[in-house]
N, C-alpha and C positions, 0 to 999 in steps of 0.2 A: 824600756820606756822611761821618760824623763820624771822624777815628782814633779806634783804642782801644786803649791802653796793654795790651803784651804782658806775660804771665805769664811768674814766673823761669824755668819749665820748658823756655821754647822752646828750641832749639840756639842753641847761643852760638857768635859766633869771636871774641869778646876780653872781660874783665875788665879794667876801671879800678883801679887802685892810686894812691897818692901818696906815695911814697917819705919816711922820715920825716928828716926834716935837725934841727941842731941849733937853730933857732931855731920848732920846733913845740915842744908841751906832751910830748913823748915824750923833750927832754936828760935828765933826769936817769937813764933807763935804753933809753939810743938802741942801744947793740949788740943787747939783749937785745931791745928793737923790729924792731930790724930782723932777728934773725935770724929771727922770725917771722915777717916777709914773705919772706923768703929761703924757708923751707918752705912756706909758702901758696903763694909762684908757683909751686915745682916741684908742689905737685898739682893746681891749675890746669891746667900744661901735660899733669901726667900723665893729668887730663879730657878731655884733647885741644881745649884751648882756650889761648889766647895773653894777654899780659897787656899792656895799654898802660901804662907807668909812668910817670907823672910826676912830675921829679927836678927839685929845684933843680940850676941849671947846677954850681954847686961840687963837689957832690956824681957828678956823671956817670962821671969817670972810675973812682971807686970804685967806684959800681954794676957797670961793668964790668966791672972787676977779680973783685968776686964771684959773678957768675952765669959758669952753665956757657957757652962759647959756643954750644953747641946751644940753649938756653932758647929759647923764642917771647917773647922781651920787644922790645916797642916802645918807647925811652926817649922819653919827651916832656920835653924840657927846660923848665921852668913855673917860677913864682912863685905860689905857694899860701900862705896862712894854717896849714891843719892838714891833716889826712889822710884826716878823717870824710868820703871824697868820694862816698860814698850819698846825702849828703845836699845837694851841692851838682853831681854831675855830670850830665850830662841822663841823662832815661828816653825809652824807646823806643816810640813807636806804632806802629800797622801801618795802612795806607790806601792802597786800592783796586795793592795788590800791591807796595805800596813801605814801608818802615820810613824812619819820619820822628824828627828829635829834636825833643825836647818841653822846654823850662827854663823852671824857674821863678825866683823871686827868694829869695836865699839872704841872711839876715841874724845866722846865729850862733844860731842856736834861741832866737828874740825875744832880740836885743842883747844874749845874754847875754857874746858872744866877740867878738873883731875877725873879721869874716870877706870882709870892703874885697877882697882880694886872691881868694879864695875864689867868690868872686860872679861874677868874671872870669874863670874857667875854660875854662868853654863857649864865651865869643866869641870870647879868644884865642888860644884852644889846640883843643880838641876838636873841636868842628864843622868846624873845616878837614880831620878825619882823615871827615869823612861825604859820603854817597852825594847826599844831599837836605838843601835849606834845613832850617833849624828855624823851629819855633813857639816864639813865647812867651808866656808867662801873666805879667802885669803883679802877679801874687799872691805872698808870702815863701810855698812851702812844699817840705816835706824829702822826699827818697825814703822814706827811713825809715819816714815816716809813710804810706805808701800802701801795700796793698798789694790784689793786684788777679788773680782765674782767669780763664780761659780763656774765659767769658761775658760779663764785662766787672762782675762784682762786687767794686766796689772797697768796702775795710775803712778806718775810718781808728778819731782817738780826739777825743772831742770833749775832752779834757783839753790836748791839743796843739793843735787846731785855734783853739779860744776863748781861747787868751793873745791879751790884745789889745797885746802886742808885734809878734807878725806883721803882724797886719791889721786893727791898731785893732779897730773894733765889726761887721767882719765876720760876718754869722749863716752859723749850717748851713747854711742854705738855700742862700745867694751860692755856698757851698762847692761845693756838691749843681751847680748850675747850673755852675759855673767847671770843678770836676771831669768832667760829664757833656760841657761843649763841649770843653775840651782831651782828654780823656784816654778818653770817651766808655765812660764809666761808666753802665752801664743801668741796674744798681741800683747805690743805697750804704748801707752801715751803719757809721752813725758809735757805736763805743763808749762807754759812761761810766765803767764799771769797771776795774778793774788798774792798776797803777802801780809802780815798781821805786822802793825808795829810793836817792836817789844818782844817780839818771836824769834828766840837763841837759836832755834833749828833752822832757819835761811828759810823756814817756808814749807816745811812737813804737810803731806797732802791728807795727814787726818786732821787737821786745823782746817781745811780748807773745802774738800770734796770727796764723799762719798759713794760707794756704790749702795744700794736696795738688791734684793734678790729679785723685785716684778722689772730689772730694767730702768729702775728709776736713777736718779743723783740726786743726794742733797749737796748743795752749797751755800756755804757761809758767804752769804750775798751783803748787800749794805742798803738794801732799797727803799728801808724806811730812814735812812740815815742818808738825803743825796747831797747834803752838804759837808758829811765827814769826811775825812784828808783818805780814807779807804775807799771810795765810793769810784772812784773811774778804775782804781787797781780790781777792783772785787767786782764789776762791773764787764768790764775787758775778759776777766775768769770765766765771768755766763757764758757771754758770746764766745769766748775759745770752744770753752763745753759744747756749743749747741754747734759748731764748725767740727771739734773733732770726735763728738760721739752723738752724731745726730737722729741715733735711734732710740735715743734717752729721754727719756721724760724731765724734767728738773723740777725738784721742790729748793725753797729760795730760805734761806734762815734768815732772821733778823740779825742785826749787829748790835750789841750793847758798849757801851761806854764806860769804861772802865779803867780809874786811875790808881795808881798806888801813893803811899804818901808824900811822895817827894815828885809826885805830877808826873810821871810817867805813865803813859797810856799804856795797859795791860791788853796781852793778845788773849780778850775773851772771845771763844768760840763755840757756839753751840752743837759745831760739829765735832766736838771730839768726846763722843758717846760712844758705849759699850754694847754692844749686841749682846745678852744672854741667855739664849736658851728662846724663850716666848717674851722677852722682857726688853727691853732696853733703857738700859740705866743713860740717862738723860745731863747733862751737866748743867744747872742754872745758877745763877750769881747775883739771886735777890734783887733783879734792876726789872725794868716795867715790860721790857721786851720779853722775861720768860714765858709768861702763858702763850704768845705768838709763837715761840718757838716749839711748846710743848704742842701746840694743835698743828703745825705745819709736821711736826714726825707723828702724830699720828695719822694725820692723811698719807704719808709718806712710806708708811708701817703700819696697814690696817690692821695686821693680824697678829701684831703686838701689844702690850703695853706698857706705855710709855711711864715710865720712873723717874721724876725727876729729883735729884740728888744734888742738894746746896753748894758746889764749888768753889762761893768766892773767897776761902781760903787760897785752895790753891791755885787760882789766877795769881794770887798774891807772889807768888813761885814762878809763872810765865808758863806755867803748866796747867793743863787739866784734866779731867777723867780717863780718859783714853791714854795719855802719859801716863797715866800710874799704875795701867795693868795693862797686864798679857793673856789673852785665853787660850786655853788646851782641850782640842777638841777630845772626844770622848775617844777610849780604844787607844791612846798616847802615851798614858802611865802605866806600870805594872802595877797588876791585879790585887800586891799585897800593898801599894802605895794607895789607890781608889778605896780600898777596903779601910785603911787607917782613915783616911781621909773624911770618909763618911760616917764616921764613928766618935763623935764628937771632937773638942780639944786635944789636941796632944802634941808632943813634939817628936819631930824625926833624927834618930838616932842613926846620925852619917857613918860610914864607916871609918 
């Protein structure tokens, strides 16, 4: 039998982070980055989940210095490009009673970035914190870009998938087939609609559309905003939605409005939220539409609660919460890795 990539819902015992150092795209406002990872792992941990951190070695003893020493942080001392590690860290399958890692080939969301060091993550460093061998898919694609329920109905966007900087003249189809053996995908629906302006990734379906475990979708809708230049794109998305998974309920996010300094409109999205555990870490950016957003996930997610977590930092990046981590469901790492992990601060001594 085929693995098939687990949904964020499952119980987790660790989240992926990569700590931001001064030679990622986050120097010019690195404390303020980081103190919002500094808040993201304490509600993480307060999910009752652990965080593996991957720290440039310069940086370690700082990190130290700043967490509680009760924290569940795993430092993983690494050489990384950037922090977006949704998109380069592995995903997790499940086959025949074991969670296996799954990588793909990571190249800066079609060559847009250096991502040389980035790509290395997984052989270097991570797979050694796992239970079982990995798989790999000889294919450039991002977590980001998938996302995938409890049946094995993976989402993607055909706007992201068709740069032919990933995979040259790769069709759907290849996708469809590559997707369905790695990650064993029984259905898929690839999107044509929605797009964030400002959005490096061509249009990443956790920016955009979500699955719910009751059957539900959220979408990063625009319907308090019908005059914004998103509103017929984001619009157009619903009605795809309600055309191609019309057994789906829809919950609708608000759009916030969000510039950077030099007037570029940032791709804020309320959809690119964490699932953990009973929790979901929520991403807002201090503008008037957050409380909309936090009451529409929790009608969306009754039997969560909903966290919401200051991100407009990292919009400031084109990035947000769900770019900056990866989850591992539980039963993924070895026994003596969960054990460190849950044992306060420390750091892991690679071979």
């Amino acid at each position: 039998m085929h693995q098939q990539l687990l949904p964020e819902w499952e119980s987790l015992e660790a989240v992926i982070l990569a700590w931001p150092h001064q030679n990622t795209d986050w120097a010019p406002w690195l404390n303020t980055a980081r103190q919002t990872y500094l808040t993201l792992i304490d509600q993480i941990n307060t999910a009752g989940v652990g965080v593996i951190l991957l720290t440039s070695s310069d940086d370690v003893s700082d990190v130290q210095a700043c967490l509680p020493l009760n924290a569940k942080v795993l430092i993983l001392p690494a050489v990384f490009n950037d922090t977006w590690v949704r998109d380069y860290a592995f995903l997790t399958c499940h086959k025949e009673g074991e969670n296996i890692p799954v990588e793909f080939r990571f190249n800066g969301w079609g060559n847009k970035f250096d991502a040389v060091e980035d790509n290395k993550v997984n052989q270097r460093y991570l797979f050694d914190l796992c239970r079982n061998e990995a798989i790999h898919s000889n294919i450039v694609a991002e977590g980001g870009a998938l996302e995938i329920n409890a049946t094995g109905h993976l989402l993607s966007t055909s706007l992201c998938l068709l740069n032919p900087e990933r995979n040259g003249d790769f069709s759907l189809d290849q996708y469809r087939d590559e997707f369905a053996a790695k990650l064993g995908a029984t259905q898929i629906t690839i999107l044509e609609q929605g797009h964030l302006e400002g959005d490096d990734t061509d249009g990443h379906i956790d920016t955009l559309v979500r699955f719910t475990p009751n059957n539900s979708l959220i979408i990063q809708a625009s319907y308090n905003r019908r005059d914004d230049s998103h509103f017929s794109s984001l619009d157009a998305l619903c009605k795809e939605c309600a055309v191609q998974l019309p057994n789906h309920r829809q919950f609708h996010l608000p759009l916030p409005a969000i510039y950077s300094a030099d007037g570029d409109r940032l791709p804020a999205s309320y959809a690119n939220f964490l699932i953990c555990n009973d929790h979901i870490l929520l991403p807002v950016y201090q503008q008037p539409e957050d409380d909309l957003a936090i009451s529409v996930m929790q009608l969306a997610y009754p039997h969560h609660t909903i966290v919401p977590v200051n991100c407009a930092i990292l919009v400031q990046q084109y990035g947000s919460l769900h770019c900056i981590s990866m989850q591992v469901p539980i039963n993924t790492l070895k026994a003596e890795v969960v054990s460190q992990l849950n044992n306060g601060v420390s750091v892991y001594a690679t071979q």
